[in-house]
N, C-alpha and C positions, 0 to 999 in steps of 0.2 A: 430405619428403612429395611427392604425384604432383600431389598438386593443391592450389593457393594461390589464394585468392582469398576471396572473401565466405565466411567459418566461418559456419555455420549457418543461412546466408541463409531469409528466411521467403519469398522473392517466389519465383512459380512460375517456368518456363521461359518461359511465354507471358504472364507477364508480369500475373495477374491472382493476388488476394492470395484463401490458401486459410484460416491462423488460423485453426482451431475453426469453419469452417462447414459442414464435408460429413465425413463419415462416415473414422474414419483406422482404419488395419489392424485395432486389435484391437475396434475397430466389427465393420468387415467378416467378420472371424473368429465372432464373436456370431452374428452375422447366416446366416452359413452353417452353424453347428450347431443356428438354429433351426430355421431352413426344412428342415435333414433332417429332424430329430427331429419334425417335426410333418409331412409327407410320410408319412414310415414308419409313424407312431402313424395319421395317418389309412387310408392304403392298407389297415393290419393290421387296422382296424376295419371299414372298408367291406370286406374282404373275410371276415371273419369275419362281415358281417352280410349280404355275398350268399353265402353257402353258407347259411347260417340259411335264408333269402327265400326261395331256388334265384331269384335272379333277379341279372343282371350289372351289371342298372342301376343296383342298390343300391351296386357296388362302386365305378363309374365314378363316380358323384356321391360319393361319400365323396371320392375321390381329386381331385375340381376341386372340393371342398370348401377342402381341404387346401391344393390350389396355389392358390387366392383367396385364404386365409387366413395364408400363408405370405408371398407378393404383399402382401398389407395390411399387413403388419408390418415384412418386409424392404426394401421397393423404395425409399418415402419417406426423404429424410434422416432422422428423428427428433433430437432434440435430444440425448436417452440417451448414440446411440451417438457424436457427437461428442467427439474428442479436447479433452483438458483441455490440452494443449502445442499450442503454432504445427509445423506440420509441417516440419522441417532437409532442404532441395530443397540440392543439389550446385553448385558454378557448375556455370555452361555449358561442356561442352566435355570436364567430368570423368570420367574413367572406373572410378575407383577408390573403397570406402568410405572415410571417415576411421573410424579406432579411437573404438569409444562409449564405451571403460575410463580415456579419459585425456585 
């Protein structure tokens, strides 16, 4: 193997302990098919509701409706999207993955 040292070490690089308290990948991943999918659902509304209006205000507020509303949901940690496993950081120094098969 390329690199030996601490197998699945939970301590960051810098040294400060992460364990299930900030948001791990497949949070992250959530996270960003929400904020599309409520972006586009809103843009597609506010703009289907200023061609209705004939007015562009309607569309531009639907759309900072959306990024507020998307903001609200995504930015915070939430506890949701927190990993259920301690996040496996590399030693220091490593450049390679280890095999997750074995």
């Amino acid at each position: 193997p390329a690199c030996q040292g601490k197998e699945g070490a939970s301590d960051r690089p810098g040294g400060s302990k992460m364990g299930g308290m900030h948001v791990d990948m497949d949070g992250q991943r959530i996270c960003e098919s929400l904020y599309q999918v409520i972006i586009v659902v809103f843009s597609t509304v506010g703009f289907i509701g200023g061609y209705f209006f004939e007015s562009f205000k309607v569309t531009v507020y639907a759309v900072l409706a959306g990024v507020a509303l998307s903001s609200l949901l995504c930015v915070p940690d939430w506890g949701i999207l927190r990993g259920k496993e301690k996040a496996q950081w590399l030693p220091e120094g490593c450049t390679t993955r280890p095999n997750r098969g074995g």
